[in-house]
Structure formats: structure tokens, C-alpha cells
C-alpha positions, 0 to 999 in steps of 0.5 A: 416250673412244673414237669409235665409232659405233654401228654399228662397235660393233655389228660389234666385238660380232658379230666376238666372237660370231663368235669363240665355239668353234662347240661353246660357240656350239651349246650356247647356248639361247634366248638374244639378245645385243643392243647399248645405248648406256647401262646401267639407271640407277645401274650407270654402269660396267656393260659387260654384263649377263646377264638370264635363268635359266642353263642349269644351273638350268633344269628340264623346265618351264622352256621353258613360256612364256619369254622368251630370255634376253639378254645385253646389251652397252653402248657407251658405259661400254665406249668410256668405259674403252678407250684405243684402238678395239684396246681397245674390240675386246677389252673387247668380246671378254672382255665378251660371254665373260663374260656368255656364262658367266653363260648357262652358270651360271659366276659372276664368282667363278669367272670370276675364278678363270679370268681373266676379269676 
């Protein structure tokens, strides 16, 4: 397991953000990407998790009294699976890419067809 403080994994998460395409990053709606140490209880490997309706599947009515979406990232599974802090830097970036799609109505399949593992 890595050592990495809370807030070093938070500035890695922010760096990955930071590296979204400015045309991707303006097209995200109603949407916060938070950072937890642990997952919801049973998905011990879980890296990320997109929680909301994406945006291909939004209707006229859909903004009417809801809640961003979020994107969670977690820590601890993350520094668990990373050999090195390079490790954790680019799990992080492929992680939040990932749950990026999902707000953008990709799914793992189709994730996978492109790389994203």
C-alpha cells in the first residue's frame, strides 16, 4: 500500500481534473467530484463511483429539484492496488476519466472497447 496523505490524494484528484480537455470539462453539468478514504460497504475494491443520471438520459424536466451528480473517488482501495505514488497519480487519472464517462452516458463496456480499463 501507498502512503499518501489525504491531502496529497486530493491534489492528485484535482491534478486529473485539471488535465480534462477544457471542451469535455464545459460540457459536464451539475455535476461534484468528491474524495473518500473508503467505498459503501461490500465494494472494498471499488476506485470510483458515479452516482446520478447521465447526461444522455436527461429530459427537459430532468433539472426540476435535482441534486448534482457525483463522482466519488476513494483513497484507500486506490493506494491499496498502487505500487508507487506514479502509480497512484495515474490510477487516479484513468479513475476519474472513467467515472467522467459514466457522466457522459459511456458505460464500462464501451469503456473497455476503448481502453479504459
Amino acid at each position: 500500500m501507498v502512503d499518501m496523505s489525504p491531502a496529497e490524494f486530493e491534489d492528485a484528484v484535482r491534478d486529473a481534473l485539471d488535465e480534462i480537455p477544457d471542451e469535455l470539462a464545459e460540457m459536464m453539468d451539475n455535476v461534484v467530484v468528491l474524495v473518500e478514504d473508503a467505498p459503501p460497504e461490500g465494494e472494498v475494491d471499488l476506485l470510483g463511483l458515479y452516482e446520478g443520471t447521465p447526461l444522455t438520459e436527461r429530459g427537459e424536466f430532468w433539472a426540476a429539484g435535482s441534486l448534482p451528480d457525483r463522482i466519488t473517488i476513494f483513497r484507500l482501495p486506490t493506494l491499496a492496488v498502487c505500487d508507487s505514488r506514479e502509480d497512484v497519480v495515474e490510477e487516479v487519472a484513468v479513475t476519474v476519466v472513467h467515472e467522467i464517462a459514466h457522466h457522459f452516458g459511456i458505460d464500462d463496456e464501451r469503456l473497455h472497447e476503448l481502453g479504459w480499463d
